[in-house]
C-alpha positions as CSV (number, residue, x, y, z in Angstrom):
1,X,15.8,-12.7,-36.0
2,X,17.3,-9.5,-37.2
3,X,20.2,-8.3,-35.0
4,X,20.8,-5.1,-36.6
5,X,18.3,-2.1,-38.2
6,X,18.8,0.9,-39.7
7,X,16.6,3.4,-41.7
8,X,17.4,6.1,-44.6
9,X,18.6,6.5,-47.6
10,X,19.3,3.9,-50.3
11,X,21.0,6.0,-53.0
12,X,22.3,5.5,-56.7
13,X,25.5,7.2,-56.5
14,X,27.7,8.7,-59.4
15,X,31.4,9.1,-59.6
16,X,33.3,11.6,-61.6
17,X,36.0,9.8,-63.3
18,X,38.8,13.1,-63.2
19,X,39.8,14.4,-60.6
20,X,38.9,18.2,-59.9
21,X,35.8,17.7,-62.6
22,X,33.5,20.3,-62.3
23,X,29.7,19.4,-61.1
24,X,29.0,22.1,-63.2
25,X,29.9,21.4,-66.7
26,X,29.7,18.2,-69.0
27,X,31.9,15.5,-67.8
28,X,32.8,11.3,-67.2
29,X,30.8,9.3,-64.8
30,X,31.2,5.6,-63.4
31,X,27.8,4.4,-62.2
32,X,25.4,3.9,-60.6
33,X,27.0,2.5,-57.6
34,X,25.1,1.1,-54.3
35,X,25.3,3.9,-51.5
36,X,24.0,5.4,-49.1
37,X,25.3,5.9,-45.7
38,X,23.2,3.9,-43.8
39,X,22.5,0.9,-46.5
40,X,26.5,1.2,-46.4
41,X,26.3,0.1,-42.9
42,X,24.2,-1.9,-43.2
43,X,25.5,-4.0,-45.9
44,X,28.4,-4.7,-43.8
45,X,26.8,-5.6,-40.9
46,X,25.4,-8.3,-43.0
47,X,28.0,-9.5,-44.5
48,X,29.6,-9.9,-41.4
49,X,26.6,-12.5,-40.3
50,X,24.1,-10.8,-38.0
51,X,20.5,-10.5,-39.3
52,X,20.4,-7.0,-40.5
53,X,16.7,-5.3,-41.9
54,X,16.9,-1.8,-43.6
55,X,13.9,0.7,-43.3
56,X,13.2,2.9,-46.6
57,X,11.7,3.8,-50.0
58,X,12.5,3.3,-53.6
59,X,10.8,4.8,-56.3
60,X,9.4,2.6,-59.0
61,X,12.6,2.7,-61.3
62,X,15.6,0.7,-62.7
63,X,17.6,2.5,-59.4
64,X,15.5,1.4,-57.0
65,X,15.7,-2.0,-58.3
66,X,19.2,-2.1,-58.5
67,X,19.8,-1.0,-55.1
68,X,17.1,-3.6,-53.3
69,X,18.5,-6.7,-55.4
70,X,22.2,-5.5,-54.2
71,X,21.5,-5.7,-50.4
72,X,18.9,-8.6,-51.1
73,X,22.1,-10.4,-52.2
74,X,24.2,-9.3,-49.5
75,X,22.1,-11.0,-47.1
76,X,19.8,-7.9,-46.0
77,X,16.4,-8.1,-45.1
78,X,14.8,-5.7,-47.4
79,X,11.3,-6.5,-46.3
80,X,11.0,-2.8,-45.1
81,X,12.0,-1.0,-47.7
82,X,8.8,0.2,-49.7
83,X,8.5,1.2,-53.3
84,X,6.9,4.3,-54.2
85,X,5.5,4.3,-57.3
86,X,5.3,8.3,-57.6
87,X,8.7,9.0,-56.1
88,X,11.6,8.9,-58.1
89,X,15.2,6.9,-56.3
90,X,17.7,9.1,-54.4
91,X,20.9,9.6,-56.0
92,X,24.0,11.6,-55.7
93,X,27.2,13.0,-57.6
94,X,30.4,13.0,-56.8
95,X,33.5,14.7,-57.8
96,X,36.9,14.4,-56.2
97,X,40.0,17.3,-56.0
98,X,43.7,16.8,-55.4
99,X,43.4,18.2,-51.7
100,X,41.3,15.3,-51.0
101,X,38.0,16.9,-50.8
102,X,35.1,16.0,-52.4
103,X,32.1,18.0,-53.8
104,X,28.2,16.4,-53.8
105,X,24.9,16.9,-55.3
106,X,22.1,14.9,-53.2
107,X,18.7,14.1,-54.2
108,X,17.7,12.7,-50.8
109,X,15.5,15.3,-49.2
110,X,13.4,14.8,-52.5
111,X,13.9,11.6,-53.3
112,X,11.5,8.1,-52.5
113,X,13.3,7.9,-48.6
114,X,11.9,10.9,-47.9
115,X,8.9,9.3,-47.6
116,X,9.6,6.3,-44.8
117,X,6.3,5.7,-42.7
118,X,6.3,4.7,-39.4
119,X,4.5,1.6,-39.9
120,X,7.1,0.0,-42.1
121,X,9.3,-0.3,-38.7
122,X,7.2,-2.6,-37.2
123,X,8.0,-5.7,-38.8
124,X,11.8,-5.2,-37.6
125,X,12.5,-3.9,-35.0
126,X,11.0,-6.7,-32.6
127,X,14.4,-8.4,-31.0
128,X,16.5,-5.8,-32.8
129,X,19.8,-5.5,-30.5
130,X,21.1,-2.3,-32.2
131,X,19.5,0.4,-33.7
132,X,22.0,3.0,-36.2
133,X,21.0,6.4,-36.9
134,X,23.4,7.8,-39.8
135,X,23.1,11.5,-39.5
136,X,22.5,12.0,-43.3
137,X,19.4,10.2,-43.1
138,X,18.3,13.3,-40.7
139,X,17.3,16.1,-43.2
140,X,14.1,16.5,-42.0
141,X,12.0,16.5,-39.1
142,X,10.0,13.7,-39.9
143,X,13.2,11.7,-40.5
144,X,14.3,13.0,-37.6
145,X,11.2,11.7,-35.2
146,X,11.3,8.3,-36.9
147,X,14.8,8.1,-35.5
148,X,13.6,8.9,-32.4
149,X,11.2,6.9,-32.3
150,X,13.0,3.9,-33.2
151,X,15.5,4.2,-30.6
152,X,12.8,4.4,-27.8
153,X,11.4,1.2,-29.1
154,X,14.5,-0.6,-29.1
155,X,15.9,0.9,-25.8
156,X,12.8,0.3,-24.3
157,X,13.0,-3.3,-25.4
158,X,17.0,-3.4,-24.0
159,X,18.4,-3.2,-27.4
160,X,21.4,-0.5,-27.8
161,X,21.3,2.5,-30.5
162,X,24.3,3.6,-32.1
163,X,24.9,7.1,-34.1
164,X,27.0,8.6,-36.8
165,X,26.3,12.3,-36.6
166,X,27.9,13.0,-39.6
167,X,27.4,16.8,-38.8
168,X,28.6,19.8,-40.3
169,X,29.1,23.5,-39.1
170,X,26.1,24.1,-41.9
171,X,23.8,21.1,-40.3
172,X,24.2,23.1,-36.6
173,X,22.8,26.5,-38.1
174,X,19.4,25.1,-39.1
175,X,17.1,26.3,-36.8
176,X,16.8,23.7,-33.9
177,X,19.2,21.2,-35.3
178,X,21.1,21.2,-32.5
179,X,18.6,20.5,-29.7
180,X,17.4,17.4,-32.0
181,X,21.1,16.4,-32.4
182,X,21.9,16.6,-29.1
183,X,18.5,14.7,-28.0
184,X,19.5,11.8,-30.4
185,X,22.8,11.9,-28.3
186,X,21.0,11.1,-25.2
187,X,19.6,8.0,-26.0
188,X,23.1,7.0,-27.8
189,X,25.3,3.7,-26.5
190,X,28.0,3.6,-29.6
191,X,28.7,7.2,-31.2
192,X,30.7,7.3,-34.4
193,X,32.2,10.9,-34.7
194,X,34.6,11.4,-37.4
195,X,37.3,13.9,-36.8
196,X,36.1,17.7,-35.2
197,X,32.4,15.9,-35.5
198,X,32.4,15.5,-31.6
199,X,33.2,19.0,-30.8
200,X,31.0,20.3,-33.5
201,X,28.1,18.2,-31.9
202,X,28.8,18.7,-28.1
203,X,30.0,22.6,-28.7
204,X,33.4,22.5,-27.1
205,X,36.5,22.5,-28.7
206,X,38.9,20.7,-26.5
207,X,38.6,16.8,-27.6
208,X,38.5,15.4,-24.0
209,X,36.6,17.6,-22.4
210,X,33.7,16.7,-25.3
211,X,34.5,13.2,-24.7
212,X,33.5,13.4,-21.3
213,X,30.6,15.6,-22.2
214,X,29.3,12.6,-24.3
215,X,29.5,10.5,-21.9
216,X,27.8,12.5,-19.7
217,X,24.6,12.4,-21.7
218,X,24.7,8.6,-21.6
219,X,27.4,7.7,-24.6
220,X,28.9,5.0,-23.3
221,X,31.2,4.2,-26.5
222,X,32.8,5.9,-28.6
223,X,35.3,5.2,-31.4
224,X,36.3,8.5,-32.9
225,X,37.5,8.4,-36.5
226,X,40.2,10.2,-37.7
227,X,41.0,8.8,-41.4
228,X,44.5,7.6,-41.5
229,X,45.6,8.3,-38.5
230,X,43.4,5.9,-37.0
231,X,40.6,6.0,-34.6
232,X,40.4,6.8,-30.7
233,X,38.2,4.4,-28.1
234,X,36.8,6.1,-25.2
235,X,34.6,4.0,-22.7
236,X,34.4,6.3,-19.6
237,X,36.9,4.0,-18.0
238,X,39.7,3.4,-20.9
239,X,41.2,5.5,-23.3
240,X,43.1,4.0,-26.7
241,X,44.4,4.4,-29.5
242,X,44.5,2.6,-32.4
243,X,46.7,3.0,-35.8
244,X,45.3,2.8,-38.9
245,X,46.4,0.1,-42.2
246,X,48.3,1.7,-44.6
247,X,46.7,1.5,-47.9
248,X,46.2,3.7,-51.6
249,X,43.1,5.8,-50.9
250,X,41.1,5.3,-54.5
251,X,37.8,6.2,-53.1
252,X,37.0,7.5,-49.6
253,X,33.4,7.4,-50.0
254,X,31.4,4.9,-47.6
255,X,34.8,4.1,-45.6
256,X,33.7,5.4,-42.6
257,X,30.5,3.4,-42.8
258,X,32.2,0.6,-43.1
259,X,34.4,1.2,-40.4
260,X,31.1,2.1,-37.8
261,X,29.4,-1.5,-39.0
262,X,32.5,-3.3,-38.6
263,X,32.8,-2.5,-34.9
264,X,29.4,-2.3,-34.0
265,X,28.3,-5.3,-35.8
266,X,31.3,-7.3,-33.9
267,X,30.3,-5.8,-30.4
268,X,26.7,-7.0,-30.9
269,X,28.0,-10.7,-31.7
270,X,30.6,-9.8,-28.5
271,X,33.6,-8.8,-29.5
272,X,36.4,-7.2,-27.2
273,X,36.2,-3.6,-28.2
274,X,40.0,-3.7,-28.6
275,X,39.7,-6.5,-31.4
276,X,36.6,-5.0,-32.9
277,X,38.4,-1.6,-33.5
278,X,41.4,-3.4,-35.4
279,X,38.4,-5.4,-37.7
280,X,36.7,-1.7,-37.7
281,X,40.2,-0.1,-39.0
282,X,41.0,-3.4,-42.1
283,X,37.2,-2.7,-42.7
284,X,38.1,1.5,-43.7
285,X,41.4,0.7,-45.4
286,X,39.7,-1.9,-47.8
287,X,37.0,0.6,-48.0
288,X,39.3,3.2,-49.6
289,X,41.4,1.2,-51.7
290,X,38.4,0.2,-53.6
291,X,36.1,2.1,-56.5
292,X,32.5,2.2,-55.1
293,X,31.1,3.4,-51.8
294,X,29.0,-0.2,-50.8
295,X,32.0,-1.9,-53.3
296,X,33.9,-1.2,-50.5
297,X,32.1,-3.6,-47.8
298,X,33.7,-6.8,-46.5
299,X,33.3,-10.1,-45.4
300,X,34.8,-11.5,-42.3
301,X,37.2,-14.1,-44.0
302,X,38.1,-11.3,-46.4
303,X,39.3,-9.0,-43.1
304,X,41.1,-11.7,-41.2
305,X,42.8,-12.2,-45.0
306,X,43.4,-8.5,-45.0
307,X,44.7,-8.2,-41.2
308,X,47.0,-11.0,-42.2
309,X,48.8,-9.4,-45.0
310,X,48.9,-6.5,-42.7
311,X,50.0,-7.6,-39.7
C-alpha cells in the first residue's frame, strides 16, 4: 500500500563548483545530481519506511533514467512516473555566493513533468494517507488543478494533504496565483513555510497573526522553517520551539525537503509531533553538510546515529 504520494518534478540538477560563479559565463560543474523538490521528499519519506509512489514524466534520455533508477532504489514506487519520448528531462543549475544565496536556471515549465496526466494518479493514490504539494511543482495551471485534484481525492478518501508553498514575492504577482495558493491552503492539514513564506502566502506581516490566519482556513499543522535557527510548531492549541543541530552548511539545496518528509513521514507512522520535529531538524542538518540535493536524504538508523552524536 503506498502511504505517501507526491507529484512534480524529477530534475537533473547541476552544481557550480566556485563559489560566486557566474550562470553566465563558462565555468565547473559537479553533476547530474537527483533533485527535485518533491522527488526530494519523497525519497525520504521512503527511506524512512512508508510506501511512497511519485507522479511524473521523464523524457526518453540518460537523465531521465538516472533519476527513475535512483528513487527505484530508494524504495520509491515509480510506477507513475511516465516517459515521454518527445520531451526532453527537467534540469536545473546552480550557483552559490558568499552571502549564502544562490542563483538558478530551471527547465521545469518545459521540461517532460510538464506534461503529468491525470490518469497516471490513479494507480496511487487509492489508501494514500498523505498527499504533498511542493509549490515548485505549481508553474502552471494544469499543475496547479492536478494538485487540486489530488488532494480532493485523498481528503475525500480521509487521507491528510500537506504543502510546501515555497512562494516568492515574484510567484504572488502572476495573475491569480494567489487565489490558487490560497485555495491549496484550504484543503491543507501539514503546511511547511520556510521563513517570511507564511506571511508572504497569508498577506500579513505579523508571524502570529498569519499563524492564526492559517489555521483559520483549516491548517491544522504547521512547522515553520527557519534554517539554523530552527523551526516553530503551531497546532492551534500549542506553540514550540525547536533549536536547530549545529553543523557545516556545504550545500543547502533540498534541506528543507528533507526536513518536511522527515516530519511528515513520522506523523503518518504516528509520531509525537515533538519527537518528529527533532528527527525533522537531524534530517536538515545532514541535508546541508552533504554535496547533492537528494544526496542529502536519510535513513532512520542513520538520524537516531546522528541525534546521538548530537545530543
Amino acid at each position: 500500500m503506498t502511504d505517501i504520494v507526491t507529484f512534480g518534478e524529477v530534475l537533473a540538477e547541476f552544481m557550480a563548483l566556485e563559489t560566486n560563479q557566474s550562470l553566465g559565463a563558462p565555468g565547473h560543474f559537479a553533476g547530474p545530481f537527483p533533485g527535485g523538490a518533491p522527488a526530494i521528499f519523497i525519497d525520504q519519506a521512503a527511506k524512512l519506511g512508508s510506501g511512497a509512489a511519485m507522479v511524473s514524466c521523464v523524457g526518453d534520455d540518460a537523465f531521465g533514467r538516472m533519476l527513475v533508477a535512483r528513487l527505484a532504489a530508494d524504495g520509491v514506487d515509480v510506477s507513475a512516473i511516465a516517459t515521454r519520448p518527445d520531451a526532453t528531462t527537467a534540469s536545473a543549475f546552480v550557483t552559490y555566493h558568499d552571502d549564502g544565496q544562490r542563483d538558478f536556471i530551471f527547465n521545469i515549465a518545459n521540461g517532460a513533468c510538464a506534461e503529468i496526466a491525470p490518469r497516471q494518479f490513479d494507480g496511487v493514490l487509492a489508501g494514500c494517507k498523505l498527499f504533498h504539494i511542493a509549490g515548485t511543482s505549481l508553474f502552471s495551471g494544469h499543475m496547479i488543478d492536478l494538485a487540486r485534484q489530488a488532494a480532493d481525492r485523498v481528503k475525500a478518501a480521509g487521507g491528510r494533504v500537506s504543502f510546501d508553498p515555497n512562494v516568492r514575492k515574484e510567484t504572488l504577482a502572476r495573475s491569480g496565483a494567489r487565489q490558487a495558493l490560497t485555495d491549496l491552503l484550504s484543503r491543507t492539514d501539514i503546511l511547511l513555510p520556510s521563513d517570511s513564506e507564511l506571511n508572504l502566502l497569508v498577506d500579513i506581516d505579523d508571524d502570529e497573526q498569519a499563524v492564526e490566519r492559517a489555521l483559520a482556513l483549516g491548517v491544522s499543522e504547521i512547522a515553520w522553517k527557519n534554517g539554523s535557527h530552527g523551526c516553530r510548531y503551531y497546532d492551534g492549541a500549542t506553540v514550540t520551539h525547536h533549536e536547530s543541530f549545529a553543523v557545516s552548511e556545504v550545500d543547502p539545496t533540498g534541506a528543507g525537503d528533507s526536513f518536511g518528509a522527515t516530519f511528515c513521514t513520522l506523523r503518518t507512522q504516528g509520531m509525537a509531533a515533538a519527537d518528529a520535529l527533532v528527527y525533522a531538524n537531524a534530517a536538515g542538518a545532514t541535508a546541508v553538510s552533504r554535496r547533492g540535493a537528494m544526496e542529502g536524504t536519510s535513513t532512520r538508523a542513520e538520524l537516531d546515529a546522528f541525534i546521538d552524536s548530537h545530543g
